[in-house]
Structures are given as C-alpha cells and as structure tokens.
C-alpha positions as CSV (number, residue, x, y, z in Angstrom):
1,X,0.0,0.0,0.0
2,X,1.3,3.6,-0.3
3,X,2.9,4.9,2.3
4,X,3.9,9.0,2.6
5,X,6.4,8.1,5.3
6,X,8.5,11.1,6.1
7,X,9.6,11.5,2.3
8,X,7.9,14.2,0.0
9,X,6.0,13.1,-3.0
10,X,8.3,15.0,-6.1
11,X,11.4,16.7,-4.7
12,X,14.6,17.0,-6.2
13,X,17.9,16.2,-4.2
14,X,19.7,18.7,-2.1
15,X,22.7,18.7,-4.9
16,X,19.8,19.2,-8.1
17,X,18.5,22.4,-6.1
18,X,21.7,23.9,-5.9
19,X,22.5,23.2,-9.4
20,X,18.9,24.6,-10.5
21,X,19.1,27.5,-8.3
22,X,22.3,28.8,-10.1
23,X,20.4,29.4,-13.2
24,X,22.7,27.6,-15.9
25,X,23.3,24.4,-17.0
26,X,27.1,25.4,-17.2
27,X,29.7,25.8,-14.6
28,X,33.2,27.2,-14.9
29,X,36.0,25.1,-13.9
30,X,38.8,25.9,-11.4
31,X,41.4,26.2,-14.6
32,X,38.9,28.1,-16.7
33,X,37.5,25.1,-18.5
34,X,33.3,24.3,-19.2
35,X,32.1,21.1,-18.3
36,X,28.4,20.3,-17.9
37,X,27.0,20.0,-14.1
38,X,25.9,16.6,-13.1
39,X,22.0,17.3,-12.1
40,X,20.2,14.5,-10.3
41,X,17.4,13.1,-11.1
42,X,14.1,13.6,-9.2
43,X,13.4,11.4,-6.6
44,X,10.3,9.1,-7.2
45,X,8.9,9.2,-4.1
46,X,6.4,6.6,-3.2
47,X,4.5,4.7,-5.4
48,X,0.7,4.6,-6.0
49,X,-1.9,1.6,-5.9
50,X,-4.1,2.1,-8.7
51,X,-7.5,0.7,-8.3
52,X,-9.6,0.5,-12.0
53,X,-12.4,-1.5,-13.3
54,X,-12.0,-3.4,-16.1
55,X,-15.5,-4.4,-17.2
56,X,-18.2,-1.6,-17.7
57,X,-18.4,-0.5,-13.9
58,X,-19.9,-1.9,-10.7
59,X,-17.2,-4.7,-10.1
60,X,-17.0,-4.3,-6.4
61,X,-14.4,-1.6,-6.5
62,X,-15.8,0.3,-3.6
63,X,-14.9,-2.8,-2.0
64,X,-11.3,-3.5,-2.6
65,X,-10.4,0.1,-1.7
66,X,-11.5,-0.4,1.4
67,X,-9.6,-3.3,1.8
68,X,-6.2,-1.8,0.6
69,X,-6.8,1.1,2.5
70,X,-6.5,-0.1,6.2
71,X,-2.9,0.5,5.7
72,X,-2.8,3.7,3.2
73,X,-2.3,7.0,4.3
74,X,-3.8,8.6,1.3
75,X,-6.6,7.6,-0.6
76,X,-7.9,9.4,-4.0
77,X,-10.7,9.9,-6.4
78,X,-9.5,11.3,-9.6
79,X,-12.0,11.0,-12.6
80,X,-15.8,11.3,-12.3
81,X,-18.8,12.5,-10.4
82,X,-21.6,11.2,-8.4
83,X,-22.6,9.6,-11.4
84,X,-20.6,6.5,-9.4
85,X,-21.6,4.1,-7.3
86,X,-19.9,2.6,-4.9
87,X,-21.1,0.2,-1.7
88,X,-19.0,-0.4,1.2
89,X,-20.3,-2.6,4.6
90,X,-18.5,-2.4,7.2
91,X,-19.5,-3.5,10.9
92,X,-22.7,-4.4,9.1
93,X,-23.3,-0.9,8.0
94,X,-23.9,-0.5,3.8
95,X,-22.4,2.5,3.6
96,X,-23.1,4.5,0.0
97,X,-20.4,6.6,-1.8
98,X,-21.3,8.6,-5.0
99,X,-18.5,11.4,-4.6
100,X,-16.4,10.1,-1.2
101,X,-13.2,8.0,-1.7
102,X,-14.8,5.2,-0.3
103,X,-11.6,4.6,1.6
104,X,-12.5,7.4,3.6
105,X,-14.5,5.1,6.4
106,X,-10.6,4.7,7.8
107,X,-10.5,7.0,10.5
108,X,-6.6,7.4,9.9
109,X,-7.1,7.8,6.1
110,X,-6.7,11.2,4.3
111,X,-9.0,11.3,1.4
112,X,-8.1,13.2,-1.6
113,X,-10.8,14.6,-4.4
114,X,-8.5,15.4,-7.3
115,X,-8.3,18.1,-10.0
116,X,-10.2,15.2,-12.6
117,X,-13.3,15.0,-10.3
118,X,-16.4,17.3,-11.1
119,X,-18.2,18.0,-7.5
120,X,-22.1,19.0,-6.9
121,X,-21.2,20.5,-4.3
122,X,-25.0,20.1,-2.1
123,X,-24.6,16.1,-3.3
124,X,-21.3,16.0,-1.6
125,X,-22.3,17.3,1.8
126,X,-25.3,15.3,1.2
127,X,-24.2,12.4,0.8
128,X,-22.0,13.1,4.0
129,X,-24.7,13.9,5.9
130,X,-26.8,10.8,5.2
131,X,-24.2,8.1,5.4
132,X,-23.7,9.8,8.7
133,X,-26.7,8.6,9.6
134,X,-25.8,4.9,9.3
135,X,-23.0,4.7,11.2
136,X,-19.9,5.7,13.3
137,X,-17.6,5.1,9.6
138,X,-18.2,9.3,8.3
139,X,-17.4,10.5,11.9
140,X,-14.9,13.6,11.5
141,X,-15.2,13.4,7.9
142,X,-14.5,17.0,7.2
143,X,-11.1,16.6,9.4
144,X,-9.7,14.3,6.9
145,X,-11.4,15.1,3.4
146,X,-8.9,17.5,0.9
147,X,-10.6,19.1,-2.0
148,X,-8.4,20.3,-5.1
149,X,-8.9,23.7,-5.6
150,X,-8.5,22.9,-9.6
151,X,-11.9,20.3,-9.5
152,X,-14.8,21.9,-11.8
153,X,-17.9,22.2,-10.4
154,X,-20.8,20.8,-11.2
155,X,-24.1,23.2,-11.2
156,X,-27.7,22.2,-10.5
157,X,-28.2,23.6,-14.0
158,X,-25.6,20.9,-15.4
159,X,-27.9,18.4,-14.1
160,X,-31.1,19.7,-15.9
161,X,-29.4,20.2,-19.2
162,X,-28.2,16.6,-18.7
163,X,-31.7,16.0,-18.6
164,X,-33.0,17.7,-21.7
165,X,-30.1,16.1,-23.4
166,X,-31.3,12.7,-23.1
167,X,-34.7,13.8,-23.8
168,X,-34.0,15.2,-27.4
169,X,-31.7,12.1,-28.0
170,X,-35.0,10.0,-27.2
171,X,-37.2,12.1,-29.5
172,X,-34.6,12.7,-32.1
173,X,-33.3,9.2,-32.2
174,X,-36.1,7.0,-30.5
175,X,-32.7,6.0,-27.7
176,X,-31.1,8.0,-25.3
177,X,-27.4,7.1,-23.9
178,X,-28.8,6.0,-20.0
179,X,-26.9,8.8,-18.2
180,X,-27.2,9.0,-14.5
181,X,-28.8,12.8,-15.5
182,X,-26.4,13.8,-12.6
183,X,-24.8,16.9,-14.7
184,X,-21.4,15.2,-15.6
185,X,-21.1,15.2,-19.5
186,X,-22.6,19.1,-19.4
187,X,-20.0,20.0,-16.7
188,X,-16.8,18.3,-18.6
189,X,-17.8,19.3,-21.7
190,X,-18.0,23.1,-20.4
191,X,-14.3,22.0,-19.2
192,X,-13.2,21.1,-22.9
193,X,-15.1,24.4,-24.0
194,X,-13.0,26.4,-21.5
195,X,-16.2,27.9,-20.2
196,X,-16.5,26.1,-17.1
197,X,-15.9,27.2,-13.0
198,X,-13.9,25.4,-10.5
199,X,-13.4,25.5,-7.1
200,X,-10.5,28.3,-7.1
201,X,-12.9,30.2,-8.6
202,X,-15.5,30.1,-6.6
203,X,-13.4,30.8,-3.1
204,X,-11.6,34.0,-5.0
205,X,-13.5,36.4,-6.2
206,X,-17.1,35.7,-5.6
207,X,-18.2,39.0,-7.7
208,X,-16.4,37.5,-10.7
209,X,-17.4,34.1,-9.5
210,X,-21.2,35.1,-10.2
211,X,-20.6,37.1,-13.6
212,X,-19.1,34.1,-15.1
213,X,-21.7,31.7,-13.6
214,X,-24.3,33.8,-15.2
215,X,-22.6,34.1,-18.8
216,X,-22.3,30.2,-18.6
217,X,-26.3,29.8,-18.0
218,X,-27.2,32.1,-20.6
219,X,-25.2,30.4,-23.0
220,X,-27.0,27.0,-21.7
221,X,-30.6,29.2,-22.3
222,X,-29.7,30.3,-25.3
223,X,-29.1,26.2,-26.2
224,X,-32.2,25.2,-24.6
225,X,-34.8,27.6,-24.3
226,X,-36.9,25.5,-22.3
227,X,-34.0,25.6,-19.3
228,X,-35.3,27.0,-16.0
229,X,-32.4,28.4,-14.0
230,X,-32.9,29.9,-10.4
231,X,-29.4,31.8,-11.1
232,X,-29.7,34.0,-8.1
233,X,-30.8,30.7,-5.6
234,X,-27.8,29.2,-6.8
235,X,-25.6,32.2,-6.3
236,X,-26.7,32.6,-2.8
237,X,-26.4,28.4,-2.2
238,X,-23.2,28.7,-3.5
239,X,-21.8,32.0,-1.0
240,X,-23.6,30.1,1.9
241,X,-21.4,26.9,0.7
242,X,-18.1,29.0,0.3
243,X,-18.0,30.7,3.6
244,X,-19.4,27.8,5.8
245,X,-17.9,24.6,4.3
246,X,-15.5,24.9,1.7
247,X,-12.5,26.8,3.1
248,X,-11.3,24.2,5.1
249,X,-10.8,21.8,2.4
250,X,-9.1,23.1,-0.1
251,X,-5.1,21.8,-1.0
252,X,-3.3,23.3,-3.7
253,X,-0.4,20.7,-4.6
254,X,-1.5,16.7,-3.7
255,X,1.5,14.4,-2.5
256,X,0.1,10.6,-2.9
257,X,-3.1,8.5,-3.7
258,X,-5.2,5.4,-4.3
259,X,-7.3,5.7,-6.7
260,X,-10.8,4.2,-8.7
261,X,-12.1,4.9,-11.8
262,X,-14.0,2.6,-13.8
263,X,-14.6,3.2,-17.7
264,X,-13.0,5.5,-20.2
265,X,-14.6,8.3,-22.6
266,X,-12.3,7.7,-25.4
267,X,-11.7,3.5,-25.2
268,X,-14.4,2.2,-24.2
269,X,-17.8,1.6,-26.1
270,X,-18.2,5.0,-27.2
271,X,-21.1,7.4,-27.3
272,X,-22.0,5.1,-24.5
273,X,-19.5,5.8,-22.2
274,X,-18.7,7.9,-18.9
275,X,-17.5,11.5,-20.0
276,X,-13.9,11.3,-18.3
277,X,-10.9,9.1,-18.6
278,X,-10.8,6.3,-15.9
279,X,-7.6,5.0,-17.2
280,X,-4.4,4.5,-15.7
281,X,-3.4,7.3,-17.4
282,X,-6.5,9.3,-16.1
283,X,-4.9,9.2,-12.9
284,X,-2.0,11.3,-14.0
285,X,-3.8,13.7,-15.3
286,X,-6.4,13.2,-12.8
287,X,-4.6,13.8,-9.6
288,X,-1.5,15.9,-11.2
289,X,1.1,12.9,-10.5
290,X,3.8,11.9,-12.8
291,X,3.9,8.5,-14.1
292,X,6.6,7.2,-12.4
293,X,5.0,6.9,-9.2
294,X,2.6,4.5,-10.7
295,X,2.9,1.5,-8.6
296,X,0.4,-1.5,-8.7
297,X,-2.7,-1.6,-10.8
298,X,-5.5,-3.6,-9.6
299,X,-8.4,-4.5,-12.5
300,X,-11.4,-5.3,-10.7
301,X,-13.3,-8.3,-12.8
302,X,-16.4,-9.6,-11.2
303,X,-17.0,-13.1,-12.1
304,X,-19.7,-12.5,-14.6
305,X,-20.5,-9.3,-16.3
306,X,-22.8,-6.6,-15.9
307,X,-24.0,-3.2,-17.6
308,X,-26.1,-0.6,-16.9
309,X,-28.1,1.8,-19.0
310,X,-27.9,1.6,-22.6
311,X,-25.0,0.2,-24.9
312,X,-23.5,-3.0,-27.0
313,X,-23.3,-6.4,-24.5
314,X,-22.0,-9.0,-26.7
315,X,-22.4,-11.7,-23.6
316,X,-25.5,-10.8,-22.4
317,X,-27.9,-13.1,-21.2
318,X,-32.0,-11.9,-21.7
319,X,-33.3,-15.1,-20.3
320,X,-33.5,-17.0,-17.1
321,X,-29.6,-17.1,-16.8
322,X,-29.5,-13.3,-16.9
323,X,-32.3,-13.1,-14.1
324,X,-30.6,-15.5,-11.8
325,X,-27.5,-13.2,-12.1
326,X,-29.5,-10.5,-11.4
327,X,-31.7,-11.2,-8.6
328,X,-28.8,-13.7,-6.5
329,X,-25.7,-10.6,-7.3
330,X,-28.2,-7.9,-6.3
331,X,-27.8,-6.4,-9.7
332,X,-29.1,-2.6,-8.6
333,X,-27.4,0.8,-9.4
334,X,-26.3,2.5,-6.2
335,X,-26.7,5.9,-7.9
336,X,-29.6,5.2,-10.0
337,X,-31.4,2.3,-8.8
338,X,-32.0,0.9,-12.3
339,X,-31.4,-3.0,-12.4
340,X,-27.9,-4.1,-14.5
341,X,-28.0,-6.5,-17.4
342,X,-26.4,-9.4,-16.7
343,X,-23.8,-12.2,-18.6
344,X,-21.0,-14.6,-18.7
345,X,-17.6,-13.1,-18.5
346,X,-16.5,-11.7,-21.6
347,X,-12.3,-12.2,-21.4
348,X,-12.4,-10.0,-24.8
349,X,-13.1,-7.2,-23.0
350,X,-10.9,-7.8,-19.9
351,X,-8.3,-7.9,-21.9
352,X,-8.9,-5.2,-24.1
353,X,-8.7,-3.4,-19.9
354,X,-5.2,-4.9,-19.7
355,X,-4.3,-3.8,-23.1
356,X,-4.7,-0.2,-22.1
357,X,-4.0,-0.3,-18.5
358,X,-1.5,-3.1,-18.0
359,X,-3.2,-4.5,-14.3
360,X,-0.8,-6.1,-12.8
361,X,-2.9,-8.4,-10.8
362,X,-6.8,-8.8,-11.1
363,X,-9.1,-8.6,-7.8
364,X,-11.8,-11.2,-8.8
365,X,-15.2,-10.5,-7.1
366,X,-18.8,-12.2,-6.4
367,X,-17.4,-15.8,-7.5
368,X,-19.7,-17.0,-4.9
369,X,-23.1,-15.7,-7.2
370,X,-22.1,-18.8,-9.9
371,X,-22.2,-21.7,-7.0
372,X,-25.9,-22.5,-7.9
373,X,-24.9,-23.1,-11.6
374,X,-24.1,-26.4,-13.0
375,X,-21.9,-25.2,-15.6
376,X,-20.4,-22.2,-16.2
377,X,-19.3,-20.2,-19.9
378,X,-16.9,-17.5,-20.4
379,X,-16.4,-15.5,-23.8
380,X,-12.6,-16.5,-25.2
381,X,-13.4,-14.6,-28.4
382,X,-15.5,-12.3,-31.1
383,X,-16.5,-14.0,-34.8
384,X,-17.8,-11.2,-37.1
385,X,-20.1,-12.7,-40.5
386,X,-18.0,-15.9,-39.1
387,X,-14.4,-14.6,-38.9
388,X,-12.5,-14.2,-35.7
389,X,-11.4,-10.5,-34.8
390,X,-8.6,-10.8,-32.9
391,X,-9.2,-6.9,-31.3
392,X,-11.6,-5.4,-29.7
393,X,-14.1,-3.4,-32.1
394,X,-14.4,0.3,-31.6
395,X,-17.7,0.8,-33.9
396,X,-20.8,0.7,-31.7
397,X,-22.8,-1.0,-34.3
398,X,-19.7,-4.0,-35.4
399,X,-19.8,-4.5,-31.3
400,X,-23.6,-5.0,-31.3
401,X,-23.5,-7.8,-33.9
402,X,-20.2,-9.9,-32.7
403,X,-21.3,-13.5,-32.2
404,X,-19.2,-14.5,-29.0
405,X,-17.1,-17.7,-29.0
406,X,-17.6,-19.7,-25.3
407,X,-15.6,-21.7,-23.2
408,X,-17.7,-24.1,-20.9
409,X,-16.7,-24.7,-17.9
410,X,-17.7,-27.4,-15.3
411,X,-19.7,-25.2,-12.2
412,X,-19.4,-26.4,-8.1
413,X,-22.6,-26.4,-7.1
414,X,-21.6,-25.9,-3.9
415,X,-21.7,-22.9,-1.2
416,X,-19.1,-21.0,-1.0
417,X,-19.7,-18.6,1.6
418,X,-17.5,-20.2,4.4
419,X,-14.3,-20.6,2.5
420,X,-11.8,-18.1,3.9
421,X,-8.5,-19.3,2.1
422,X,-7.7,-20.6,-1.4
423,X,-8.1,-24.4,-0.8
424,X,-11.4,-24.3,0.7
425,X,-12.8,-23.7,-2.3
426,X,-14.4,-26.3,-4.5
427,X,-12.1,-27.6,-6.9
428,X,-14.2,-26.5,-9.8
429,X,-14.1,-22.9,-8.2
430,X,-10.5,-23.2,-8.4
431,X,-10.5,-24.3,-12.2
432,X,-12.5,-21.5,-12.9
433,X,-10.2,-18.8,-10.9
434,X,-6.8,-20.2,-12.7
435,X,-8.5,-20.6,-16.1
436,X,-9.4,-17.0,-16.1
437,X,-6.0,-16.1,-14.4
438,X,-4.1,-18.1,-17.4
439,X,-6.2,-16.1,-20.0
440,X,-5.3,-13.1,-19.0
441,X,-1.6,-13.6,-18.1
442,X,-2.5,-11.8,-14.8
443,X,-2.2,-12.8,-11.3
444,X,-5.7,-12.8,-9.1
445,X,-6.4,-12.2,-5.9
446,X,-10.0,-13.6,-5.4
447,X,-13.0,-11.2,-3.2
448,X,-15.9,-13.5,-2.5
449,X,-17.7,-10.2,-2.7
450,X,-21.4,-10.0,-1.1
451,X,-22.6,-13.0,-0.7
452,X,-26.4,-13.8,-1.9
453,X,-27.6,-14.5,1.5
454,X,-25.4,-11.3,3.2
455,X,-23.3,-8.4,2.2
456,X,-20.8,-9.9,4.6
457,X,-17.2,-7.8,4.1
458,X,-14.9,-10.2,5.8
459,X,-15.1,-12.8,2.9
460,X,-11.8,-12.3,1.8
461,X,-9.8,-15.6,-0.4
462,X,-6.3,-14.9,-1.9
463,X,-5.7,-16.9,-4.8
464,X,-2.1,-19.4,-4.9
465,X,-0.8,-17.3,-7.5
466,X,0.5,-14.6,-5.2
467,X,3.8,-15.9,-4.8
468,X,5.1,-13.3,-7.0
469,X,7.5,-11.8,-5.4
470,X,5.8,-8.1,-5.6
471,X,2.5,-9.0,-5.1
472,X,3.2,-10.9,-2.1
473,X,5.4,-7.9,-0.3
474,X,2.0,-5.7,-1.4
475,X,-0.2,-8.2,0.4
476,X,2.1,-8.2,3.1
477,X,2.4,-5.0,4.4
478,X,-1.7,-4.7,3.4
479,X,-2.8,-7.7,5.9
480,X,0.3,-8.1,8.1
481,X,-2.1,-7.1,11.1
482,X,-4.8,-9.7,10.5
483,X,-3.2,-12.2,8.9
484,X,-1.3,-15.4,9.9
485,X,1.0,-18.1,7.5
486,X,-0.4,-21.8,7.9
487,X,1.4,-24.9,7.7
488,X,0.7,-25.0,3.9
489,X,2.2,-21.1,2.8
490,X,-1.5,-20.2,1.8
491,X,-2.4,-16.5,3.5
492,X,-5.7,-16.3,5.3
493,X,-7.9,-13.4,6.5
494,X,-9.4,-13.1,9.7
495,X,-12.7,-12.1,10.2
C-alpha cells in the first residue's frame, strides 16, 4: 500500500537544487574550462496503488479500496462525479459513496478529491450527511477530506441540461445514452469548451465568480430555451457553501493516492460511455502525478458481467440465466437504482482493460453468485459474419453484432460462503479462478464479494498465484495485522 512516510512526493535532491538555483546548465572550472553540471534526477517518491475497473463499472471496486486502504495513508478519487456508485459494509453498515473516496471510512485515512473530479457541491455534503446517519464510519469526515482547488464544479443547471439532453436524443433518435442525468457530461464538456468554473474560482472572487456563472447559463438558455435556471438561488447556495464549508478543504499541490475509476470516454464503447478518462493514465492527469510513481494496478473483474443503461453487450444473457445473475448478485445501481443487465464473463473485454492499463494483478469478485450453476461459460473470443477478430471493435454497431465464441466450464454447485483461504474452495471454483488467471496472463487475488444471503465484508480468499515476489510484499504489508501463515504457505484473512 502507499505509504507517505517522512519523504515528500516529487522533490529534487539537495545537490539538483543547488545546481537549478544557479540558473545555468554550465559551470566554470577551477582552470577556466566548461564542463556540464551533473544534475540529479528527481526522486520518485512513493509509489501509488491504482485501483480500475475493467469491465463496464460496478465490479465491487468500492470494496477493494476499502480493503487496501487499512494501511494507506492517502486515498484518492481522480475521474468522475456522483454519477458512481460505490457500496462499502463495514461492521454491518452499507455505507453509500457517489462522490467520497470510499476509503474514507478509515479514520486514519486522508481522502483526496483530485483536480479530474467534477463535484455538486449540495450532493457531496449530502451524501456526507446521510451516510452519517448509518453509522460511526463518516465520523470527522471533514477533518480528513482534501478538496483540489483545480476540481470543476458541477451546477444544478448541469444536471437539468443533462436532462434535456437525453430527452432530445430520445425524441430525435427513438434512444437515449442511460446517463445517470447527474450533470457530468454538461460540466466536462464546459471544461473542454474552456467555459466552465472550479473551485478556485468560486473561493476567489465571488463577484467574478457570479458574472461568469451567469454568462455560462445564458449560453446554456440560449441552447435550450426550455431551461429553468434559479441563477440567483444558486448564487446565494453557493456563498452560503463557500463561507461555511468549503474553506477548510481546499489543497493546492496533492502528495500521494489510491485511486478508482472505472470506464474510459475515449476507449471504451463510445457514445456510451462515462465523460472522463478512468484509465491508468487518467490518474496522472487526474490527480496531477507523474507517471513514475505509478505502482500496482489492480483490475477489478467480477465473475460474470454486468452493464447498466444503454450500450452494446456482446455476452449478455436476456433469459432465465441473466435473471438469476440479477436477482442472487443484487444487480441494482447504487446511484440510480436501475437494475444491470447481466452475462457470462466476456475475457475480450478484460483484456482489451489490460491492453490499455497493464493490471498487474486482477481482484476477482462475487465468484460466490455462480455456485448455484451447474456449468459455467466465459467469452474466449468475437466472430464477425464468421471470422474471428482478434481486437476489440471500436464501432458501436460492429460490437452490437459480434457473435461470442464460449468456453464451458464445469460449475461447483456448492456454497461458497464459508471458504476463507484458497483451498477451501471447491475444486471447480478453483479451475475457474486459474482458467481465467491463465487467459489473461495476470495474477488474481479472489474477493468472494457480497454474498447472496449477506453483504458480509470479511469474505476475503487470496488466490495461490501470489507468490510473485511483488504482489506478495504488497499483500504483506496490506494484511500483516490480521493475517497469519499456515502450515501450507497459503495466507488467510481473519474475520
């Protein structure tokens, strides 16, 4: 896990200051002669845990950052809105995040929105407020939350164009895309168009604060004639929100983070697609962090697949199979409350995720939702008019017609929601696991996830295959306080 330590995030050595501060990349010798100044290079600093989903959202990431962050010191959202979803139980509380690092239930945890996030400001503290209510996990919340002061902001005004947009894409085209309507393709694309506000703006100048918000709704009138926009209620919101809440969040240069996006605008099935970058390399850019301090990179692949909304599923099941999924995984959006379709696991598109992102171990959740089912199939490949495509297609309408190849697996009939360590598993659960780890060429850590019966969050299993050397050093210093070696070398969790 990442660790600030006592070293800073990007400095340079004491020698590469001195060298810097004299200006010049030359320095005169004692007998007169040049000869180039030997400037060292940055130091790295620590490195991050990357947390990303590699199907089309709601994996269970909420989940395994949570896990990784009982021993972080940081943990970061860099992409996104409250367009996401994410469910955490802890001490038997379901805890819902939509804008929170979800890591953020660690009392000892400083959580970090980054400059990639676009806030609603009133869902934020909403949304504070009201998972306050469940449980002790939110208490002093405000002590340990960081905001950058380079996040846009998302208007309530964002949220009803959202709205109208999907509307005219119904009537014009007889579809819409499925948004959440939550404001987050109106707000980024005001931040491509260089017309939208941010939090720095909004704690500066509060007199040119208002003057721009109000040029940027009349340009959204003007668009949509139909818009109703309380422009001085939201003015006055907004000062109330400055003055009260906002101050004491801000941070102007971020050192370290754990972070969880799920799918990209520009890679992924596109139009149908969140409007930011959850890549690996939306965390760069996301958080303001060079790429060297890139560490781990977790893709989180629950054990069949899922999608919300509207949008190509090549392994989609409309029939029985898909309702089983559905009704046993608890198939709901946290944000919307729509139910996801459900299918097989497509390894096409997990491995199109690994192409981009390059996981270097998989976190492998709900397994326990296939032990009713007598066999099991996973997607190895695409056939277009009866030819094998060795990529993943970037055309909507090619994607809607690919005929998936299957692999059929043997299923373990067999409940699942006792096993704590690798070998407790069925053996067929284990085929399944190393099958899908030996597709991929990745290493899996297995997350039992919520169980059908319980969203129980001590149902942890780590695979066999962490014996790489990295991975196990990671796990180590993750679970060193709650976990002990048996006889056999196979780690267990305690619950």
């Amino acid at each position: 896990m990442v660790n600030v330590g006592g070293q800073p995030f990007l400095g340079l050595s004491r020698d590469a200051q001195l060298g810097l501060s004299q200006g010049s990349g030359w320095d005169r010798g004692s007998h007169g002669e040049d000869r180039t100044s030997r400037v060292t290079s940055p130091r790295v600093g620590n490195k991050v845990t990357v947390v990303l989903g590699a199907q089309w959202g709601d994996e269970g990431k909420g989940k395994v950052v949570d896990l990784l962050a009982q021993d972080a010191d940081m943990v970061c959202r860099c992409q996104g809105g409250n367009n996401a979803g994410h469910t955490v139980v802890v001490d038997s509380v379901e805890y819902d995040f939509h804008l929170l690092p979800s890591g953020i239930i660690n009392p000892k945890v400083t959580a970090f929105i980054g400059n990639g996030v676009v806030i609603h400001l009133p869902g934020l503290f909403e949304e504070a407020e009201k998972n306050m209510r469940k449980g002790k996990g939110l208490e002093g919340w405000e002590n340990r939350l960081i905001i950058s002061d380079r996040a846009h902001i998302v208007f309530d005004f964002h949220q009803a164009v959202d709205g109208v947009q999907e509307q005219e894409r119904q009537q014009r085209a007889g579809k819409n895309l499925g948004t959440t309507k939550k404001g987050i393709g109106p707000v980024y694309s005001a931040k491509a168009a260089r017309s939208g506000l941010r939090i720095c703006d909004l704690l500066a100048d509060f007199q040119e604060f208002s003057e721009r918000f109000k040029h940027l709704a009349s340009q959204y009138k003007s668009m949509y004639p139909s818009l109703e926009i309380d422009v001085d209620g939201e003015l006055e919101k907004l000062k109330v929100t400055r003055v009260d809440r906002c101050k004491g969040l801000l941070l102007y240069k971020m050192k370290i983070a754990l972070t969880l996006p799920k799918a990209s605008l520009t890679l992924r099935t596109y139009p149908f697609v969140t409007s930011s970058n959850c890549t690996v390399g939306g965390v760069c850019t996301g958080l303001g962090m060079p790429p060297q301090n890139v560490g781990e990179v977790y893709g989180v692949v629950k054990a069949y697949t899922t999608r919300v909304g509207i949008g190509a599923f090549p392994a989609e099941q409309n029939n029985e199979l898909g309702e089983l999924l559905q009704s046993r995984g608890k198939e709901v959006g946290v944000t919307t409350g729509r139910k996801r379709r459900c299918g097989w696991l497509d390894l096409m598109l997990i491995k199109y995720a690994h192409m981009i992102n390059g996981f270097t171990a998989i976190a492998l959740t709900k397994l326990d939702i296939l032990d009713v089912l007598p066999e099991i199939k996973v997607g190895v490949a695409y056939k277009v008019d009866g030819e094998i495509i060795p990529h993943f297609p970037a055309n909507q309408e090619v994607l809607q017609k690919v005929e998936v190849q299957y692999e059929t697996l043997p299923g373990w009939k067999t409940d699942t929601s006792a096993a704590r360590i690798f070998d407790e598993l069925p053996e067929n659960a284990q085929k399944y696991v190393c099958y899908i780890e030996d597709h991929l060429g990745v290493p899996g850590k297995t997350l039992k996830g919520y169980s059908s019966s319980s969203k129980n969050e001590n149902s942890v299993i780590y695979s066999p295959s962490y014996r790489s050397k990295n991975l196990y050093d990671f796990l180590s210093a993750v679970e060193c306080k709650r976990r002990c070696i048996e006889e056999c070398g196979q780690p267990k969790r305690f619950g």
